[in-house]
N, C-alpha and C positions, 0 to 999 in steps of 0.2 A: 542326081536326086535318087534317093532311095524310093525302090520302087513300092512301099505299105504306106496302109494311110493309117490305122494305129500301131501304136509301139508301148511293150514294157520297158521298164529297165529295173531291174533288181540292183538294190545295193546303190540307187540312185545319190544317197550323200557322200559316197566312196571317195577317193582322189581317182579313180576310171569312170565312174557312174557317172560322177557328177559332170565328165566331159561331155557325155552324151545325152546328160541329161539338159546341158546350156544349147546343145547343138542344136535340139529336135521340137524342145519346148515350145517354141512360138512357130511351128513349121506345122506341126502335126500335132493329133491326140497324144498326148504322152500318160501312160499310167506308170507315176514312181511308188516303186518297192522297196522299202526298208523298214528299220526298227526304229521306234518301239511299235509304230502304227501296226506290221506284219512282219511277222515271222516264219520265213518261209521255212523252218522248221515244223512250223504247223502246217500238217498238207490239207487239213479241211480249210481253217482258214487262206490258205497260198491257190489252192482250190477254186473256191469262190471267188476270190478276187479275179483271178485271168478267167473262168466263165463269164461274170460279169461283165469283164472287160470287153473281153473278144478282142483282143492284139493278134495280128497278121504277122511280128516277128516279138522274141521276146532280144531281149539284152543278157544275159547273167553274169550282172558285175559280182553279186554277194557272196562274198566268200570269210574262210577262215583263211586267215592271214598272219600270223603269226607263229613263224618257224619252228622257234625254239621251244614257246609256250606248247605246241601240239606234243613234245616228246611226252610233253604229264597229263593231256587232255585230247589224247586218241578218240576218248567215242564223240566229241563235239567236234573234232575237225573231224572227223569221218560223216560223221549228221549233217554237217552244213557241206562241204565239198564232195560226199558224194549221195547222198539218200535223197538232199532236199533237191540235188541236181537231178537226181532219176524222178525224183518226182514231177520236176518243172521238165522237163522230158519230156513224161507220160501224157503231162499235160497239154503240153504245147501238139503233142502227136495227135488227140482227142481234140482241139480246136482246131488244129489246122494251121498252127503257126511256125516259123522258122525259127530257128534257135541259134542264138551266139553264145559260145562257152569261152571263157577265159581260162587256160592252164598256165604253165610255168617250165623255163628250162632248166627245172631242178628234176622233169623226169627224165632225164640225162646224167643223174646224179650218177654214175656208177658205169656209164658210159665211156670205154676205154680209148684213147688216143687224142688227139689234138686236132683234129678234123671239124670246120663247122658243122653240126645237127642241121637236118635238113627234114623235111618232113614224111623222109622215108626212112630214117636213121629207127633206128629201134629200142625203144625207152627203157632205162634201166632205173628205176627210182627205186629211192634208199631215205628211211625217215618215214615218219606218219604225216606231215607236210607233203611232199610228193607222193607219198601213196596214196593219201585221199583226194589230191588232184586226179592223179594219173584215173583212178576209181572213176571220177567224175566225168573224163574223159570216156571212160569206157561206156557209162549208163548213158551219155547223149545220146553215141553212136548204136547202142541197142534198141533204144526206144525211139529217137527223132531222125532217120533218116536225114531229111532236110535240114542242115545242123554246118556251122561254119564254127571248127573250134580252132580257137588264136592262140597258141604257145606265143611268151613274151619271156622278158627278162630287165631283172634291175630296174622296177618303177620307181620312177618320181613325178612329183607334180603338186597340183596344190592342192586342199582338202584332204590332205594325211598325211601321217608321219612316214617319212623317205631317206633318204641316204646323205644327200643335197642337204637339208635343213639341217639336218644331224651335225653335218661337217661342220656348216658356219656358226652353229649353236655351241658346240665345241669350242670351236675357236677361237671365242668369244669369254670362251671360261677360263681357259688352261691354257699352260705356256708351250705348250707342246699335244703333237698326235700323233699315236701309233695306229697304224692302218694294214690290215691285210693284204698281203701282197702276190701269196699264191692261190688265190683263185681270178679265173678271168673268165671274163663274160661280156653283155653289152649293157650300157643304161640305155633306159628306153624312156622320153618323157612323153610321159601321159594325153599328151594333145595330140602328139603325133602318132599316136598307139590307136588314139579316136578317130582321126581323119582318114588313117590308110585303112581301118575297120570297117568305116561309113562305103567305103571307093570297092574294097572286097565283098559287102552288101549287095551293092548297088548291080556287080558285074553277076552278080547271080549263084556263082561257080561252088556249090557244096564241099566241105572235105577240111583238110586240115590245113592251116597257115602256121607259119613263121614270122611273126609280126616286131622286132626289134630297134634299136637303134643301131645303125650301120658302125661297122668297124669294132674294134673288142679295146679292153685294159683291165691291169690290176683292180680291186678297189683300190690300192696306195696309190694308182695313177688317175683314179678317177676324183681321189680325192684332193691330191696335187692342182687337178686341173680345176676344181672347184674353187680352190681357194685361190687360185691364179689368176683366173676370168672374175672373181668378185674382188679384186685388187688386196686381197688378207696378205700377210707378210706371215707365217708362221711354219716351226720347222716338223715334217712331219716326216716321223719314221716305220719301215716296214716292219709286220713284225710276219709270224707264220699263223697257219688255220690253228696249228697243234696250241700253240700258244697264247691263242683267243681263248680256247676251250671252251665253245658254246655246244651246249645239249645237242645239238640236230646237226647231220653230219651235209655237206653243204659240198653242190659238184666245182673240182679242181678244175674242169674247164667245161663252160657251157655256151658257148657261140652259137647262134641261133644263122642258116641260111636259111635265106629266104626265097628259095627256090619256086612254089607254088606262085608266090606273089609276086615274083620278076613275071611267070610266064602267063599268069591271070592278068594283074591288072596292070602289067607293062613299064611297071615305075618301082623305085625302093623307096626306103628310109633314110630320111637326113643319117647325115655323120652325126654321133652322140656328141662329139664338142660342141656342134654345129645347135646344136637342139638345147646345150645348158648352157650356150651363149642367150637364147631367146628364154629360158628360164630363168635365166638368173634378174633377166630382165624385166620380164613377166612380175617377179614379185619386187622389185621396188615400187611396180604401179601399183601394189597391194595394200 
């Protein structure tokens, strides 16, 4: 059991938020944050909200999420992943609360060799997407001491648009898929991104985690495995990054160890098959 008796959560209708936000709601005071109600781009209003509150940890799920979109709208991913984060910082510093930040292991984008990232590995982020993370990351750490930020990788889940849905909605269209095959990294499903979060809470231990789904693959492999475990019959082929050609330039290998959290909270992360066997499952009851 987490040891605070109120909690924020920003970005509570998120596909992360809204994990934490089913987890705690009937356990605890919960104050959810998002739009259109607050804008934690507004710092007076985002301000008075956690004053009022008075939360003992915040959550900050809210973010700018959209990779490619950021190449053409730098100053709003930088506004919301890192200003409004140093602001929810400032804040939490001045009440007295603990802080969870969520980054990405795209600040490894540029990160040389094939070696899992591990939470001493030193960040090389490349794009407006990972540099307004990375950014975000850095104003926790100046302003909120007491601060647990979670590098992740490759979300899915339910409550947003994900890689998973994408596939079977595809598949569903076209007689065929071409899928990226030179970038590798891990998926990481969203429930289990919540509960090994809630367990690095709970043990106290400030600093920075490595929070993923265990073991790595292509997307062509991850997407293979998707349509394989939801019994789809359809022929999908590799293509390259070069030949996607998407605006935002995207790391060739980002494998996330989770060093910190083996030796904090003693335990890992499911195997990623292991976790979109239970997803996949998860949304027929949907």
């Amino acid at each position: 059991m987490i040891p605070h008796s109120r909690i924020t959560i920003t970005g509570h209708k998120g596909m992360l938020g809204s994990q934490f936000y089913s987890r705690l709601v009937n356990r605890l005071p919960v104050q959810a944050i998002d739009l259109p109600e607050i804008d934690i781009t507004d710092r007076e209003n985002l301000r008075g909200s956690l004053f009022d509150f008075q939360p003992e940890l915040i959550i900050h799920c809210a973010a700018y999420t959209d990779v490619d979109k950021a190449e053409s709208e730098a100053e709003k991913a930088f506004q919301v992943n890192a200003l409004a984060t140093r602001w929810t910082a400032q804040i939490a510093a001045e009440i007295e609360a603990q802080m969870v930040y969520f980054s990405t292991d795209y600040v490894f984008c540029d990160t040389p060799g094939v070696v899992p990232r591990n939470e001493f590995t030193l960040p090389a982020p490349r794009g407006v997407y990972a540099c307004s993370k990375f950014a975000g990351e850095q104003m926790v750490r100046r302003f909120q001491p007491q601060h647990f930020i979670i590098r992740t990788s490759w979300l899915y889940g339910s409550n947003g648009k994900n890689f998973v849905d994408a596939i079977l909605k595809a598949a569903a269209e076209k007689p065929f898929l071409s899928v990226v095959t030179d970038q590798i990294g891990s998926p990481t499903y969203t429930s289990d991104l919540a509960d090994q979060t809630l367990r690095v809470i709970e043990y106290g231990d400030f600093g920075d985690y490595h929070i993923s789904g265990n073991g790595s693959c292509s997307w062509f492999q991850f997407s293979k495995a998707i349509l394989k475990t939801a019994g789809i019959d359809r022929k999908v082929y590799p293509i390259s990054t070069a030949s996607y050609n998407a605006p935002a330039p995207r790391p060739a290998y980002s494998v996330l160890d989770h060093l910190a959290l083996r030796y904090t909270v003693g335990d890992d992360m499911p195997h990623w098959r292991k976790s979109l066997t239970h997803y996949l499952a998860e949304r027929k009851t949907v």
